[in-house]
N, C-alpha and C positions, 0 to 999 in steps of 0.2 A: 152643693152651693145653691145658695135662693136667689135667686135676680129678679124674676118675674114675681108677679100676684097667683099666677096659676103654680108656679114653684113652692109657693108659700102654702098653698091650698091643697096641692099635694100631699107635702110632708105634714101640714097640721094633720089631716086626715088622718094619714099613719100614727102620729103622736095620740090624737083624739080613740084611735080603737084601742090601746094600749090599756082605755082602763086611769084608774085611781094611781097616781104618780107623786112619790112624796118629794117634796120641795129641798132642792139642793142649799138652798139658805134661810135660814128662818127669819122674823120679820116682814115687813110688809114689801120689799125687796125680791123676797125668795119665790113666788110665782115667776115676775117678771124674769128673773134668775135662770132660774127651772125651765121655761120655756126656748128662751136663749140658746140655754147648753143642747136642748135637746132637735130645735134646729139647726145649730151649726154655726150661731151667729156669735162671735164676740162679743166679749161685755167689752162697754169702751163708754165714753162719756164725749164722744165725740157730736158733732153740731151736720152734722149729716144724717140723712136714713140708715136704719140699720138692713137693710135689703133694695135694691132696685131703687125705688122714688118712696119706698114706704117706712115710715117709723114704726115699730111695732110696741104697744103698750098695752099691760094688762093688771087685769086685777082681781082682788081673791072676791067670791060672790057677795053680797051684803056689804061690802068692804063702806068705811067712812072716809078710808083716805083718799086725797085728793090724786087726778090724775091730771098730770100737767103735761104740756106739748113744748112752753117754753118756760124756761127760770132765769127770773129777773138778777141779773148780777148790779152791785154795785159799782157806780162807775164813780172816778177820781172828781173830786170838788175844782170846780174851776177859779183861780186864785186871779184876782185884778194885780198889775204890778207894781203897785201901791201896798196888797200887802204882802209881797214877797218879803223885803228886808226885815220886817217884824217875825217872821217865823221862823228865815234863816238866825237871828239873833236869841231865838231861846235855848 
């Protein structure tokens, strides 16, 4: 189990000697994936850290794709109650 940063730096190390490690998911997905499985850490799509205070994110070297920290969800349109009865009527 990872709690601390120094937990983390531990086992990365271990993972890190291991050598050339082929990726449990393909896509741009399957580092972050791969690394996950091989510390111990749940995949989850939860709004918390994945270890201690830390979120952990990675990405394959040269990569284009974007690394995000947050994803903007859409949020419900605020309706005046004026046009409530127009919409319940369609």
């Amino acid at each position: 189990m990872i709690d601390t940063l120094d937990d983390f730096i531990h086992e990365y190390s271990k993972i890190k000697d291991i050598g050339w490690i082929t990726t449990h998911r393909s896509g741009p997905t399957g580092i972050g994936k791969t690394l996950e499985d091989l510390l111990g850490i749940p995949e989850n799509n939860l709004h918390e850290p994945d270890f201690g205070e830390y979120e952990l994110k990675s990405c394959r070297l040269h990569s284009n794709s974007m690394l995000t920290m947050f994803t903007q969800t859409p949020q419900p349109r605020v309706l005046s109650p004026l046009q409530i009865p127009g919409i319940l009527s369609k």
